[in-house]
mmCIF file as Biopython writes it, N, C-alpha, C and O atoms, coordinates in Angstrom:
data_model
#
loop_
_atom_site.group_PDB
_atom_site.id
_atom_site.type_symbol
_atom_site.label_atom_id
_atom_site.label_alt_id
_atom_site.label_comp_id
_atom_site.label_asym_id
_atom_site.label_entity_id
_atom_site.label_seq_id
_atom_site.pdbx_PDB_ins_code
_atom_site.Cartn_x
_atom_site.Cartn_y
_atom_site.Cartn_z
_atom_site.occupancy
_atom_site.B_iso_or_equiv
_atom_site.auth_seq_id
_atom_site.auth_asym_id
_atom_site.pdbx_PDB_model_num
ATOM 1   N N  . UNK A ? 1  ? -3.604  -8.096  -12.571 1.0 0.0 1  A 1 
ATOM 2   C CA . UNK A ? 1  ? -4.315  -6.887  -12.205 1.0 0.0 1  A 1 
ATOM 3   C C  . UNK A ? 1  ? -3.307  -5.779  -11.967 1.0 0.0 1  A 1 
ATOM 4   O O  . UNK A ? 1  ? -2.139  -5.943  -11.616 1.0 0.0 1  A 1 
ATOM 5   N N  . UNK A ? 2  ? -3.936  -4.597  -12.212 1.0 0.0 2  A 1 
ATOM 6   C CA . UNK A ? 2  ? -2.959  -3.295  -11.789 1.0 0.0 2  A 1 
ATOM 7   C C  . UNK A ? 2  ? -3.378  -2.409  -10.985 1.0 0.0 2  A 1 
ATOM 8   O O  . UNK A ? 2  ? -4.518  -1.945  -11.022 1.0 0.0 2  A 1 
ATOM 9   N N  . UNK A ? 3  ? -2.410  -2.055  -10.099 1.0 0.0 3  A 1 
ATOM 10  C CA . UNK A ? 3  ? -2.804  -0.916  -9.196  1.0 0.0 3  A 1 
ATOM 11  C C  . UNK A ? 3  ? -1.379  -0.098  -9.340  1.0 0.0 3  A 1 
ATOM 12  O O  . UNK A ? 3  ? -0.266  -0.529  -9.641  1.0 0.0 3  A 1 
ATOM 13  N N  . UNK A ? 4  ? -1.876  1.429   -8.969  1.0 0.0 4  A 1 
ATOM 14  C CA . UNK A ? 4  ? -0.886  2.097   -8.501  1.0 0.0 4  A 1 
ATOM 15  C C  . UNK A ? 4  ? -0.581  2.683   -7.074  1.0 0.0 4  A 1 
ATOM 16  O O  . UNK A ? 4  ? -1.269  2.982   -6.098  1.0 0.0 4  A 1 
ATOM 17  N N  . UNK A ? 5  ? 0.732   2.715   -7.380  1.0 0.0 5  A 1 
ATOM 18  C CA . UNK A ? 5  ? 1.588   3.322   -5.808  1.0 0.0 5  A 1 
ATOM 19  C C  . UNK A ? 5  ? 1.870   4.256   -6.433  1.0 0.0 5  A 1 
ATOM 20  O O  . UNK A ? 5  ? 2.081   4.483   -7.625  1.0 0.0 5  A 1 
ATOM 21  N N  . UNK A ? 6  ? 1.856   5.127   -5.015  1.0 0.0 6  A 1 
ATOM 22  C CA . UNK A ? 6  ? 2.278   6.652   -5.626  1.0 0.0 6  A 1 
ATOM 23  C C  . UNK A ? 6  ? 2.719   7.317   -6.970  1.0 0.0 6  A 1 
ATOM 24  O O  . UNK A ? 6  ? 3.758   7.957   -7.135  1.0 0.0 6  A 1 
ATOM 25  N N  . UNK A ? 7  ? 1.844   7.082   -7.816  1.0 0.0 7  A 1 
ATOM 26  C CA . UNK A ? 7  ? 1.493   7.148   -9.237  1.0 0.0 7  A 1 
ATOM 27  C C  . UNK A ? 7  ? 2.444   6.382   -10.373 1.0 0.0 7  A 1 
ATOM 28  O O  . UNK A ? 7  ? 2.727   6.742   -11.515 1.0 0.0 7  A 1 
ATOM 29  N N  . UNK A ? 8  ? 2.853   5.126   -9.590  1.0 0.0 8  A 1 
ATOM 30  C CA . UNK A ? 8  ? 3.472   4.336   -10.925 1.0 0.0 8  A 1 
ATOM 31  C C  . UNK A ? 8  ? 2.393   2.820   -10.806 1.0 0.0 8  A 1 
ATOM 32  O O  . UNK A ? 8  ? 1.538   2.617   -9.944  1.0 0.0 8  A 1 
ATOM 33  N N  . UNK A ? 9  ? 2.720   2.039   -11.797 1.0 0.0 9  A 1 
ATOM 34  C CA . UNK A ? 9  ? 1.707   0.978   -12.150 1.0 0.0 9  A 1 
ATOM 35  C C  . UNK A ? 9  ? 2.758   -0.242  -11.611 1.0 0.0 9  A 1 
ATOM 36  O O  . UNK A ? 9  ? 3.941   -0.427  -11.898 1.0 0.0 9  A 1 
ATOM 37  N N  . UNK A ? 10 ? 1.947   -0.922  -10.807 1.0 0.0 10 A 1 
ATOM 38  C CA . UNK A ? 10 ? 2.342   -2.385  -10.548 1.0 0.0 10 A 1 
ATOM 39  C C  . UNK A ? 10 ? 1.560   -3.096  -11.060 1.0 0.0 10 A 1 
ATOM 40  O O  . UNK A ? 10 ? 0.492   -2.657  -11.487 1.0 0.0 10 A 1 
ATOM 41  N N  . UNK A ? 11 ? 1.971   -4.625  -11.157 1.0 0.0 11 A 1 
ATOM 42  C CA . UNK A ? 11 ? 0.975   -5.622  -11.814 1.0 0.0 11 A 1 
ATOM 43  C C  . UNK A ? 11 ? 1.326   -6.776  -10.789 1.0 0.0 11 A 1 
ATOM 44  O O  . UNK A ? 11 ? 2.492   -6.951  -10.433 1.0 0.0 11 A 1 
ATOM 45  N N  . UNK A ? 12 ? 0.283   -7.559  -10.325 1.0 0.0 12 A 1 
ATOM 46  C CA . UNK A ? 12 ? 0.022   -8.325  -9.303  1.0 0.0 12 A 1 
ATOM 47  C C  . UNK A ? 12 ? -0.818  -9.345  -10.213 1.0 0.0 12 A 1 
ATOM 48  O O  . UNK A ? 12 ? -1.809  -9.093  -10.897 1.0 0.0 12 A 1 
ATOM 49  N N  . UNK A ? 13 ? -0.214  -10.453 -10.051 1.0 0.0 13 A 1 
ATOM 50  C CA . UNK A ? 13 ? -1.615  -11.990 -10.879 1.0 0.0 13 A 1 
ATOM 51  C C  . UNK A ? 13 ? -2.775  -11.903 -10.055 1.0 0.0 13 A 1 
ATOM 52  O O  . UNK A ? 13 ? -3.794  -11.585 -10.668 1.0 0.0 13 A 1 
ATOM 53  N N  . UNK A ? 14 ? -2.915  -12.134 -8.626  1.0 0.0 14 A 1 
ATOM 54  C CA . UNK A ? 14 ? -3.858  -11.953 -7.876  1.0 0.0 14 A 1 
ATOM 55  C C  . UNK A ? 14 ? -4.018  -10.726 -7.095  1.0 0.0 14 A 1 
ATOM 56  O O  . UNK A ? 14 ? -3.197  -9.893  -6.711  1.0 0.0 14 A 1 
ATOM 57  N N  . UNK A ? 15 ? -5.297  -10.827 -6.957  1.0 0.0 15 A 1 
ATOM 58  C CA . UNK A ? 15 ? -5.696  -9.030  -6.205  1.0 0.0 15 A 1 
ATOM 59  C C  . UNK A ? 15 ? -4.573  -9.519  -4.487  1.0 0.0 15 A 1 
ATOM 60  O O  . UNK A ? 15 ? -4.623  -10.574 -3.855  1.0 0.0 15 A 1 
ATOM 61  N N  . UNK A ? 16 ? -3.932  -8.611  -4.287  1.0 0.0 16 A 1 
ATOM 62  C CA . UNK A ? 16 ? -2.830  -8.577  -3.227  1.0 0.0 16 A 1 
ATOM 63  C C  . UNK A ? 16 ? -3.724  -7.891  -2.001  1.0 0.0 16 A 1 
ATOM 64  O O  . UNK A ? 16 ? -4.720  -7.203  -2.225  1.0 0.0 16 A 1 
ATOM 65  N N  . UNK A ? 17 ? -3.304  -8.132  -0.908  1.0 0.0 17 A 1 
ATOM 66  C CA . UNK A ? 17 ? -3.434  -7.130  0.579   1.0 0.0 17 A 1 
ATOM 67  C C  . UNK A ? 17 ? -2.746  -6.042  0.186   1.0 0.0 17 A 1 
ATOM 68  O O  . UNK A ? 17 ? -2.188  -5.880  -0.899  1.0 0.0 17 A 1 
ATOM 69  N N  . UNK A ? 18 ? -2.815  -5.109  1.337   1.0 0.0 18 A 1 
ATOM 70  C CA . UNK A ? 18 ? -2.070  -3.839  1.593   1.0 0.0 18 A 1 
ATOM 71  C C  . UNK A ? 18 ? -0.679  -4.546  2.032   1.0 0.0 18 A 1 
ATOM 72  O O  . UNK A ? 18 ? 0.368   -4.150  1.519   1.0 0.0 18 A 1 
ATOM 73  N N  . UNK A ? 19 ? -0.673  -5.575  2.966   1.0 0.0 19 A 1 
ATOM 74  C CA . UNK A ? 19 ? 0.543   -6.081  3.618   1.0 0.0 19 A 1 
ATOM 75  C C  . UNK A ? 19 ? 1.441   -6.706  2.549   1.0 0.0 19 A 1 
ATOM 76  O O  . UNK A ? 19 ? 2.671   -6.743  2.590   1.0 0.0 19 A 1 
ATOM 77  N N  . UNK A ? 20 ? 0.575   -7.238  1.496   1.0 0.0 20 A 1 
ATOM 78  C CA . UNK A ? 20 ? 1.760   -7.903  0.369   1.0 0.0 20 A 1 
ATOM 79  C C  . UNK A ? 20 ? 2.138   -6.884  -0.160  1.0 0.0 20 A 1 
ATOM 80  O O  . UNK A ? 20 ? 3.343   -6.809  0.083   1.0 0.0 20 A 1 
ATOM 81  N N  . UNK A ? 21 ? 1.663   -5.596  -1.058  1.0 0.0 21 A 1 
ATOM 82  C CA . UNK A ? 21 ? 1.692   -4.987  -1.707  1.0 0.0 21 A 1 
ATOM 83  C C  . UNK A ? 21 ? 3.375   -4.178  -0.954  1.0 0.0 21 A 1 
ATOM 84  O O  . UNK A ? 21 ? 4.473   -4.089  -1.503  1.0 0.0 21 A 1 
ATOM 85  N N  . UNK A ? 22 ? 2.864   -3.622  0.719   1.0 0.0 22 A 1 
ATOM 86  C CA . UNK A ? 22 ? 4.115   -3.308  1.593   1.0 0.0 22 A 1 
ATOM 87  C C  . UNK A ? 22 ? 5.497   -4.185  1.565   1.0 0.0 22 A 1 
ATOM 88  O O  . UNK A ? 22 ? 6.669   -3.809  1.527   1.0 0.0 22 A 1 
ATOM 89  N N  . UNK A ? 23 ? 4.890   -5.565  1.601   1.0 0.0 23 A 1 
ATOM 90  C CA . UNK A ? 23 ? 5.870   -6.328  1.663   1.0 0.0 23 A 1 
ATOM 91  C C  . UNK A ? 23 ? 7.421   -6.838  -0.052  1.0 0.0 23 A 1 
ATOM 92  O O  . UNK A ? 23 ? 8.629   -7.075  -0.039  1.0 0.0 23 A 1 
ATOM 93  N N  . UNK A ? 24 ? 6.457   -6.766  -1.056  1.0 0.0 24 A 1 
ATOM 94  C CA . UNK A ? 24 ? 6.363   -6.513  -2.389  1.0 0.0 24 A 1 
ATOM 95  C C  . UNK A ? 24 ? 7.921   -5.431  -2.516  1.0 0.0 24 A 1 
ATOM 96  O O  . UNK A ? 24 ? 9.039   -5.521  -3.024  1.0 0.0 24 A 1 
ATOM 97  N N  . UNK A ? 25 ? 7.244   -4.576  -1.825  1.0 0.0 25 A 1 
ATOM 98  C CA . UNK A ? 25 ? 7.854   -3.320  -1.898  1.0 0.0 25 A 1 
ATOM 99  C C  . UNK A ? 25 ? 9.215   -2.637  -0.805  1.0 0.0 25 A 1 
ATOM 100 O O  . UNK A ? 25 ? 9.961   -1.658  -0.824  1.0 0.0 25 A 1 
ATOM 101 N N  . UNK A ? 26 ? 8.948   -3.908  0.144   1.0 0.0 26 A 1 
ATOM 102 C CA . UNK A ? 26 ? 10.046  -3.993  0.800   1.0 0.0 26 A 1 
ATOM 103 C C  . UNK A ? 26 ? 9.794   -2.426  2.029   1.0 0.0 26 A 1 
ATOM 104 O O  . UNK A ? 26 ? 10.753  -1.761  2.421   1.0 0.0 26 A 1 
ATOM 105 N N  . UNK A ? 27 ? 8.763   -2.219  2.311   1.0 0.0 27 A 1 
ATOM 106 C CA . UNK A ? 27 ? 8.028   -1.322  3.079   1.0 0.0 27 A 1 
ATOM 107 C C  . UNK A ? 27 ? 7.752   -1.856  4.469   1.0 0.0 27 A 1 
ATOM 108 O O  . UNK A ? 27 ? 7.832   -1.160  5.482   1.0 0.0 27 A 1 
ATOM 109 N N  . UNK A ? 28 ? 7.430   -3.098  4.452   1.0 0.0 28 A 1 
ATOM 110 C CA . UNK A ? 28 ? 6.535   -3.708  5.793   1.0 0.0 28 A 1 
ATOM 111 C C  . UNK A ? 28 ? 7.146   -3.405  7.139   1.0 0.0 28 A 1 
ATOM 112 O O  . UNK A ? 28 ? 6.429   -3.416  8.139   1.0 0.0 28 A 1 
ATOM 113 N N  . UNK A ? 29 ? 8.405   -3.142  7.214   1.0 0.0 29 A 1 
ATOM 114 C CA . UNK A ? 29 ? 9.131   -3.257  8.557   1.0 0.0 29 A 1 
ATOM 115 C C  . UNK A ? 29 ? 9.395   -1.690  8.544   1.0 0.0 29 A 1 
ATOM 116 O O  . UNK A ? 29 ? 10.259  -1.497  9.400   1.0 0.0 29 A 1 
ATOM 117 N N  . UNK A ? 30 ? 8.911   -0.069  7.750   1.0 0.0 30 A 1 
ATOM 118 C CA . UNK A ? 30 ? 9.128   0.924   8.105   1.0 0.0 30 A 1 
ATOM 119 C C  . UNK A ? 30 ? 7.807   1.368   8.830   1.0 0.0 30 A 1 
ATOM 120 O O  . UNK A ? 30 ? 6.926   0.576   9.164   1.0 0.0 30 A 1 
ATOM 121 N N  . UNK A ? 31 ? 7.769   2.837   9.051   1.0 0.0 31 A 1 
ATOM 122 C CA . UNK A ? 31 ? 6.848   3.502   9.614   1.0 0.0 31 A 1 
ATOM 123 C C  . UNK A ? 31 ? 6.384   3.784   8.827   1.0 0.0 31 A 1 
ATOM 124 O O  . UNK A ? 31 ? 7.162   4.090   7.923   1.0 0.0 31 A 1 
ATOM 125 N N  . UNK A ? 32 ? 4.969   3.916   8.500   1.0 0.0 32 A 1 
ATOM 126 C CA . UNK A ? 32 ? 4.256   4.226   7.112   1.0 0.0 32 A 1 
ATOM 127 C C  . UNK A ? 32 ? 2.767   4.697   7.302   1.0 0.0 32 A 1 
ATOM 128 O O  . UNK A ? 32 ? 2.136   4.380   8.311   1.0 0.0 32 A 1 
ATOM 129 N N  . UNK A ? 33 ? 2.295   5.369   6.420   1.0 0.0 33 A 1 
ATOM 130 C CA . UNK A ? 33 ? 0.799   5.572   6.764   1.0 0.0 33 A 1 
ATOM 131 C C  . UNK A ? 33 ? 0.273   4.791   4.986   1.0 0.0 33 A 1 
ATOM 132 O O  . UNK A ? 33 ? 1.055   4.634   4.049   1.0 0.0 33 A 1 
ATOM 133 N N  . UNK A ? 34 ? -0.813  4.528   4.982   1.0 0.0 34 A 1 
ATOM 134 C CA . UNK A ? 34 ? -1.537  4.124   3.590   1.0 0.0 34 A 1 
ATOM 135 C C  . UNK A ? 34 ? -2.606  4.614   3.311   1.0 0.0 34 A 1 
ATOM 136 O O  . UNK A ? 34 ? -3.442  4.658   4.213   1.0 0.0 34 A 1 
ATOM 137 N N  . UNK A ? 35 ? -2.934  5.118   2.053   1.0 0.0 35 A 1 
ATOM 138 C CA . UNK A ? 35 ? -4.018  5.645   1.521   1.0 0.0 35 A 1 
ATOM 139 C C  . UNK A ? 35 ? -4.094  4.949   0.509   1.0 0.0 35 A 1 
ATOM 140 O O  . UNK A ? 35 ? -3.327  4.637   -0.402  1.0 0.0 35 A 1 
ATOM 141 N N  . UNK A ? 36 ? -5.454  4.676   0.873   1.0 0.0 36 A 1 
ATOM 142 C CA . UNK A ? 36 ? -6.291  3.953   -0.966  1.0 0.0 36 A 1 
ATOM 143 C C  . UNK A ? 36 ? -7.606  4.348   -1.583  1.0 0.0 36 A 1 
ATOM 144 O O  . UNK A ? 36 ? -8.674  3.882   -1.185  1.0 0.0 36 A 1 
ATOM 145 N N  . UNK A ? 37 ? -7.514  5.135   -2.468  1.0 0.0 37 A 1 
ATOM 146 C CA . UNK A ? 37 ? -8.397  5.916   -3.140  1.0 0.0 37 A 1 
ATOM 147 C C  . UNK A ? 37 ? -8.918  6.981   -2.064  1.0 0.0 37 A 1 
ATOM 148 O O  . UNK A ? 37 ? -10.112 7.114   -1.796  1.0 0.0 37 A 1 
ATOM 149 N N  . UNK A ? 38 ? -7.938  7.689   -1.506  1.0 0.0 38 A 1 
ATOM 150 C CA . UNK A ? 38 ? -8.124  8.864   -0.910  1.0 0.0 38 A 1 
ATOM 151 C C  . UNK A ? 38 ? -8.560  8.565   0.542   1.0 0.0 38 A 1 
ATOM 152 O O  . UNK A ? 38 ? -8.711  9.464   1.368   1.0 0.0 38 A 1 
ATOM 153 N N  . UNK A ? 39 ? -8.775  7.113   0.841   1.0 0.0 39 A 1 
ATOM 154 C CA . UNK A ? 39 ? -8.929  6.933   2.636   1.0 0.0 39 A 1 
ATOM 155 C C  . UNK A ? 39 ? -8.007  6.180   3.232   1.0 0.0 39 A 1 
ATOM 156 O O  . UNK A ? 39 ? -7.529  5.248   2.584   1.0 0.0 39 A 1 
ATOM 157 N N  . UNK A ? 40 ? -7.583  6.413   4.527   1.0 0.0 40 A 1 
ATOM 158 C CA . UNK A ? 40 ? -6.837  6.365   5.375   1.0 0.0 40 A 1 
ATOM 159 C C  . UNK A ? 40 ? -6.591  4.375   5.792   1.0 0.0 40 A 1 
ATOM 160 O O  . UNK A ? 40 ? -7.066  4.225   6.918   1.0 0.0 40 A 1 
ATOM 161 N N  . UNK A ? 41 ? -6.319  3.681   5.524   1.0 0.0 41 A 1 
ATOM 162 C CA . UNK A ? 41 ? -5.912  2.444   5.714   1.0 0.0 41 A 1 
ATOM 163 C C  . UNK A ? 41 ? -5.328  2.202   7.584   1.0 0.0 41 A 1 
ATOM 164 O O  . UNK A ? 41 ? -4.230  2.582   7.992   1.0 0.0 41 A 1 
ATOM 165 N N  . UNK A ? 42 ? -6.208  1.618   8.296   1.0 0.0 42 A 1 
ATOM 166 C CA . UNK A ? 42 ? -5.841  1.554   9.777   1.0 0.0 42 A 1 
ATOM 167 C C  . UNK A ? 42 ? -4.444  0.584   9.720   1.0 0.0 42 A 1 
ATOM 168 O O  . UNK A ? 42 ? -4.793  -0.591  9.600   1.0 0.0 42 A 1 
ATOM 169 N N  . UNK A ? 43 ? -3.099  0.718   9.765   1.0 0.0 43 A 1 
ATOM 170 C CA . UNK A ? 43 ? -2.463  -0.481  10.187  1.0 0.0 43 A 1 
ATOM 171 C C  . UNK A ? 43 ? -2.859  -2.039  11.010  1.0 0.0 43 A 1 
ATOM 172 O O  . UNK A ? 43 ? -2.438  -3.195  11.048  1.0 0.0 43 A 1 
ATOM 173 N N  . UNK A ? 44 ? -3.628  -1.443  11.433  1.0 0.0 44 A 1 
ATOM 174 C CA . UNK A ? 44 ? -4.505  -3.123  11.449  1.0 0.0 44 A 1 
ATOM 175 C C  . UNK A ? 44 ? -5.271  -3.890  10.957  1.0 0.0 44 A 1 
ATOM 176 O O  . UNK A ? 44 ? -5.720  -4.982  11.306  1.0 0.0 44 A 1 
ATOM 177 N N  . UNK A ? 45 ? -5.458  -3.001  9.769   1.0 0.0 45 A 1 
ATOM 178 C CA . UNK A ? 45 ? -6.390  -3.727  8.484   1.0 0.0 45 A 1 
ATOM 179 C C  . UNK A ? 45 ? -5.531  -4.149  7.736   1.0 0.0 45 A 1 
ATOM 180 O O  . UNK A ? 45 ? -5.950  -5.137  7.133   1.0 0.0 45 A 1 
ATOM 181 N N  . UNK A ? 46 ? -4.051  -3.759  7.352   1.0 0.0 46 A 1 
ATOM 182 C CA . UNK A ? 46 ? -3.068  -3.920  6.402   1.0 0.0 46 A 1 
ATOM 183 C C  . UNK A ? 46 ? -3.785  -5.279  5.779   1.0 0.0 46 A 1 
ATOM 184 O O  . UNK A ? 46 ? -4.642  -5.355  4.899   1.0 0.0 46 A 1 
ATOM 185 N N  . UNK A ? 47 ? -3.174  -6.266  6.499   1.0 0.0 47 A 1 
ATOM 186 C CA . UNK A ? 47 ? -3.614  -8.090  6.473   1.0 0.0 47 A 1 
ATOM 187 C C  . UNK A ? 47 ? -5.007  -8.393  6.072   1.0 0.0 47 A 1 
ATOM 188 O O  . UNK A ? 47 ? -5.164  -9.584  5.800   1.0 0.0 47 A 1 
ATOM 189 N N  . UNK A ? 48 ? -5.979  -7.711  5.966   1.0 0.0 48 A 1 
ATOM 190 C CA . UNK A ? 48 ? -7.158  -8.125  5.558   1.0 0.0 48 A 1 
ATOM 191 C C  . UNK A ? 48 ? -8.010  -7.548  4.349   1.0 0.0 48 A 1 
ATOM 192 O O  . UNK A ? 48 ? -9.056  -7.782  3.742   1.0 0.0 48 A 1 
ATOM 193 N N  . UNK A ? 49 ? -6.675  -6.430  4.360   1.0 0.0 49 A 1 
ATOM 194 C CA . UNK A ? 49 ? -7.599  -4.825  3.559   1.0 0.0 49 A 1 
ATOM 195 C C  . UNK A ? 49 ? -7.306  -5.392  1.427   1.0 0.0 49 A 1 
ATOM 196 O O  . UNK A ? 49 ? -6.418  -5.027  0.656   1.0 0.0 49 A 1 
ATOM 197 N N  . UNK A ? 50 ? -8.472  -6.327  1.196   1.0 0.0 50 A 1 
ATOM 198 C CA . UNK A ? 50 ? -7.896  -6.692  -0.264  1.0 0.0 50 A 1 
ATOM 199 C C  . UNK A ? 50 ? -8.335  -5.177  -1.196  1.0 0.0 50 A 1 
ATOM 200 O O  . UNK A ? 50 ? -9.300  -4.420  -1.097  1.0 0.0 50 A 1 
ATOM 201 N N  . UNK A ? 51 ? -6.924  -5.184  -2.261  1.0 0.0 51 A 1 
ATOM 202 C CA . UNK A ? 51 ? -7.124  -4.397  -3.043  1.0 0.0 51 A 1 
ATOM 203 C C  . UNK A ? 51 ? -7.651  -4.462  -4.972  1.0 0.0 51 A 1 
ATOM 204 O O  . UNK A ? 51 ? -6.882  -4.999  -5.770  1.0 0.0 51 A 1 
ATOM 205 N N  . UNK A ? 52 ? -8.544  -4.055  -5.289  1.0 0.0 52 A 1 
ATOM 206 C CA . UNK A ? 52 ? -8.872  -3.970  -6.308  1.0 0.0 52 A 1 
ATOM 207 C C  . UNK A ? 52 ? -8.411  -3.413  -7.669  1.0 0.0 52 A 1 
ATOM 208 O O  . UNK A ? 52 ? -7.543  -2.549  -7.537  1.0 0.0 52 A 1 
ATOM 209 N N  . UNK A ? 53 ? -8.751  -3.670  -8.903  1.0 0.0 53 A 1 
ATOM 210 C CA . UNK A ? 53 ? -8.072  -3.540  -9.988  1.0 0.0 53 A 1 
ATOM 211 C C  . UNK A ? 53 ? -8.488  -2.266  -10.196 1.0 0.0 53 A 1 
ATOM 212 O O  . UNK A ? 53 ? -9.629  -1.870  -9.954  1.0 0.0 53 A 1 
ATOM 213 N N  . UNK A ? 54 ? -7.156  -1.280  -10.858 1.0 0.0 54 A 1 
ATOM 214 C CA . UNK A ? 54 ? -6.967  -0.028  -10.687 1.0 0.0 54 A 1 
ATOM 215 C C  . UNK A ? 54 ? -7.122  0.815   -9.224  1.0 0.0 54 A 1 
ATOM 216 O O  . UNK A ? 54 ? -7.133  2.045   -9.283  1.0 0.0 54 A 1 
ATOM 217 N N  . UNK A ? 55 ? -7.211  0.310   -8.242  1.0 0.0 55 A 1 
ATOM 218 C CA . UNK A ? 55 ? -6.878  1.438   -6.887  1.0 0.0 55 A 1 
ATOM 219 C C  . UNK A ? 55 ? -5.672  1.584   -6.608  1.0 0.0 55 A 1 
ATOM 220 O O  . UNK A ? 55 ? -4.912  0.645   -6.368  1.0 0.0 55 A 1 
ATOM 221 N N  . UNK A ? 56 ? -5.303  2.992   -6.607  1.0 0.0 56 A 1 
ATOM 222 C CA . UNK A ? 56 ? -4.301  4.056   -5.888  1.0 0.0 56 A 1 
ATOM 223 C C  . UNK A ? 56 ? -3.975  4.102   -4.117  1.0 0.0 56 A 1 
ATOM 224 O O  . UNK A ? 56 ? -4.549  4.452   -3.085  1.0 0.0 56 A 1 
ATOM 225 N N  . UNK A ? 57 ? -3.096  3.701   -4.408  1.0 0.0 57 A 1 
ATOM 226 C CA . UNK A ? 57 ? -2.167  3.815   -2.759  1.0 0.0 57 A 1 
ATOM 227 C C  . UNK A ? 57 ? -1.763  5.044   -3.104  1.0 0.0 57 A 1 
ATOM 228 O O  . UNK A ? 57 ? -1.727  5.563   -4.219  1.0 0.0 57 A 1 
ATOM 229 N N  . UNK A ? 58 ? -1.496  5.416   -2.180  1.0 0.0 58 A 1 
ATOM 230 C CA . UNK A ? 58 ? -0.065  6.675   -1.751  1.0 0.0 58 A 1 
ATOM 231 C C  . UNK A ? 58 ? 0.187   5.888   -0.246  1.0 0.0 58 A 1 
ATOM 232 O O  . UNK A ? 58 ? -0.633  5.406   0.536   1.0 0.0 58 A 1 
ATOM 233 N N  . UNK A ? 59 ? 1.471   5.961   -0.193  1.0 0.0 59 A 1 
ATOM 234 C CA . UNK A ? 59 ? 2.353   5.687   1.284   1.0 0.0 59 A 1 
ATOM 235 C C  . UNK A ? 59 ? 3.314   6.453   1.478   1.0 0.0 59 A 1 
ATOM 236 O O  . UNK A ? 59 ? 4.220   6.602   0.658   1.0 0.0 59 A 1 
ATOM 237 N N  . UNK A ? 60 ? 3.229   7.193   2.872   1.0 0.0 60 A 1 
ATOM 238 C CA . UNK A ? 60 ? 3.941   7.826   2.699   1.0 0.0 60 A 1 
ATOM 239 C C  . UNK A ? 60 ? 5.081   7.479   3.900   1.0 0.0 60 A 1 
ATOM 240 O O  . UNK A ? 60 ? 4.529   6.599   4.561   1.0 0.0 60 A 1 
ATOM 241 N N  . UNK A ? 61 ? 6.351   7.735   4.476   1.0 0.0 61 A 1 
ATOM 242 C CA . UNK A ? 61 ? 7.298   6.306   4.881   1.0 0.0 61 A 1 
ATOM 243 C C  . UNK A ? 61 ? 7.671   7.709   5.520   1.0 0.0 61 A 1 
ATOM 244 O O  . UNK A ? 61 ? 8.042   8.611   4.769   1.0 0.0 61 A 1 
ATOM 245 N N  . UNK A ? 62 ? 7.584   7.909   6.853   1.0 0.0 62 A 1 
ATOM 246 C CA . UNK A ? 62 ? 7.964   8.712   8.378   1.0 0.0 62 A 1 
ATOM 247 C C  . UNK A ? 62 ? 9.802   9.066   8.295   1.0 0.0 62 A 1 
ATOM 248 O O  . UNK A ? 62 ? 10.585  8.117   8.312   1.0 0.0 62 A 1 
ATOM 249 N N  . UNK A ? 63 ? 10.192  10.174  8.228   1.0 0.0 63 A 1 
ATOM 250 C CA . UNK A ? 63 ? 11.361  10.255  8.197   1.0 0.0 63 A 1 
ATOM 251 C C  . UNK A ? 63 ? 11.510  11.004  9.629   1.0 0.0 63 A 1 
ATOM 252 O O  . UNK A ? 63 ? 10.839  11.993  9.921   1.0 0.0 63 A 1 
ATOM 253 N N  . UNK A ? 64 ? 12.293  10.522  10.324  1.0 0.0 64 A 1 
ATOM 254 C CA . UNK A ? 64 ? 12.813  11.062  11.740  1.0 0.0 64 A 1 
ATOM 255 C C  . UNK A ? 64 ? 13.817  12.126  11.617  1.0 0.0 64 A 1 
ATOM 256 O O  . UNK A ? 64 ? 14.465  11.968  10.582  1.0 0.0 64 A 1 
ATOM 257 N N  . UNK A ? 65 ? 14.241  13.314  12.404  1.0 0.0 65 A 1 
ATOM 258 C CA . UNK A ? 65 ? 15.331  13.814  12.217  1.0 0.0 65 A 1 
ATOM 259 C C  . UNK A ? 65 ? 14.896  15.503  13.510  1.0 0.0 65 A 1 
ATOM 260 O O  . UNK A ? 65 ? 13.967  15.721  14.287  1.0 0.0 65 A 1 
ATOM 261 N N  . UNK A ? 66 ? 15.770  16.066  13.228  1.0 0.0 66 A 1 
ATOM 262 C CA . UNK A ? 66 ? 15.584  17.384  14.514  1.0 0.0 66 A 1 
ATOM 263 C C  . UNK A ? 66 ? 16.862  18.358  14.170  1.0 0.0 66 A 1 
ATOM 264 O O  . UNK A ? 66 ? 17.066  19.370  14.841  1.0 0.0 66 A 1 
#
């Protein structure tokens, strides 16, 4: 199956979580927000939230600084 992240194509054998997809991606341990098909993903759904063939993430990864 394919989904995209911030407009490039991944391919996954099985439909993945948000948390694999993070994890996949080497994301899981930053600060992050998730969007999938334009709604807001609670970090506590990560683990349960399954994703479907062709849906769009955007993540966007908290940069600190002053």
């Amino acid at each position: 199956m394919q989904l995209f992240v911030n407009g490039q194509a991944h391919a996954f054998e099985a439909p993945p979580t948000v948390s694999q997809v993070l994890d996949r991606l080497v994301l899981s341990q930053r600060r992050i927000a998730v969007e999938r098909n334009g709604a807001i993903i609670p970090r506590s759904h990560y683990g349960n939230c399954h994703l479907e063939e062709g849906d769009c993430l955007e993540i966007v990864v908290a940069v600190g600084g002053g």
